[in-house]
N, C-alpha and C positions, 0 to 999 in steps of 0.2 A: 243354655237355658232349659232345654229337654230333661238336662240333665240332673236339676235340682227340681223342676216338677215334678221327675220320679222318685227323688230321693222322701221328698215330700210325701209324697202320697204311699209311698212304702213305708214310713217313719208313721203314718196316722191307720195305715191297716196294722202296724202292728201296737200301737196305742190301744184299738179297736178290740183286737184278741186278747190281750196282755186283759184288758175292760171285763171282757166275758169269761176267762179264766179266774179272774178273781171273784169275779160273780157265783160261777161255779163252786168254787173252792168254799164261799162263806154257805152256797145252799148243802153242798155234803156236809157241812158240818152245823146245821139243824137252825142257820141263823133266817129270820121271817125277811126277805127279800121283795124287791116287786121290780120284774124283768123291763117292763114297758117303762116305768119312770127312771130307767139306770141313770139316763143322762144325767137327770135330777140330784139321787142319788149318792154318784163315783166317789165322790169326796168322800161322805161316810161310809162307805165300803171296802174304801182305799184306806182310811184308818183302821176298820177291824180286821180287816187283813192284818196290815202289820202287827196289830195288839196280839191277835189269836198268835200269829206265827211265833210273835217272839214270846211269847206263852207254852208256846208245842216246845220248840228246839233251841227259844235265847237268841234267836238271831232274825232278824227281817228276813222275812219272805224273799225269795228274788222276783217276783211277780211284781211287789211295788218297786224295786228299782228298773223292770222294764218300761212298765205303765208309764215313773217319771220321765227316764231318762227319754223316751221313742217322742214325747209330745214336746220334751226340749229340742230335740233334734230337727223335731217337724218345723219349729220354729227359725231356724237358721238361715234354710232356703229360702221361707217364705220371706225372711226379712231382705238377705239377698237378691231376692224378685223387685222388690219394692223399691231398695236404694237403684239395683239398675235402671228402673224407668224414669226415675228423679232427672 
């Protein structure tokens, strides 16, 4: 059970960074952001990500498939947690 707690919680710290590197990424490249509403946000910034990138080089960023994939993952323990209590 320990064991998927931390899978969890390593899977949502790296959702978290993947979050802020994309954030990053759109403010070097001159797009109008606002840090404090990210939460709000992620979605559209998760899309201009991908647009810019596949604009720069033709191919998705790998930033959006960490951000996706780390918060699916997050998801697996937690539901694993849940059927076990059942």
């Amino acid at each position: 059970m320990n064991a998927l707690i931390t899978l969890a919680i390593i899977c949502v710290a790296v959702h978290i960074v993947s979050s802020i590197m994309i954030y990053h990424y759109l403010r070097v490249r001159g797009e109008r952001l606002c840090f404090p509403l990210i939460k709000l946000f992620i979605f559209s910034y998760v899309k201009r990500y991908r647009e810019l990138t596949r604009e720069e080089t033709g191919k998705t960023g790998p930033l959006f498939y960490v951000w996706t994939i780390s918060i699916n993952l997050a998801l697996i323990p937690v539901l694993l947690l849940i059927i076990s209590k059942i």
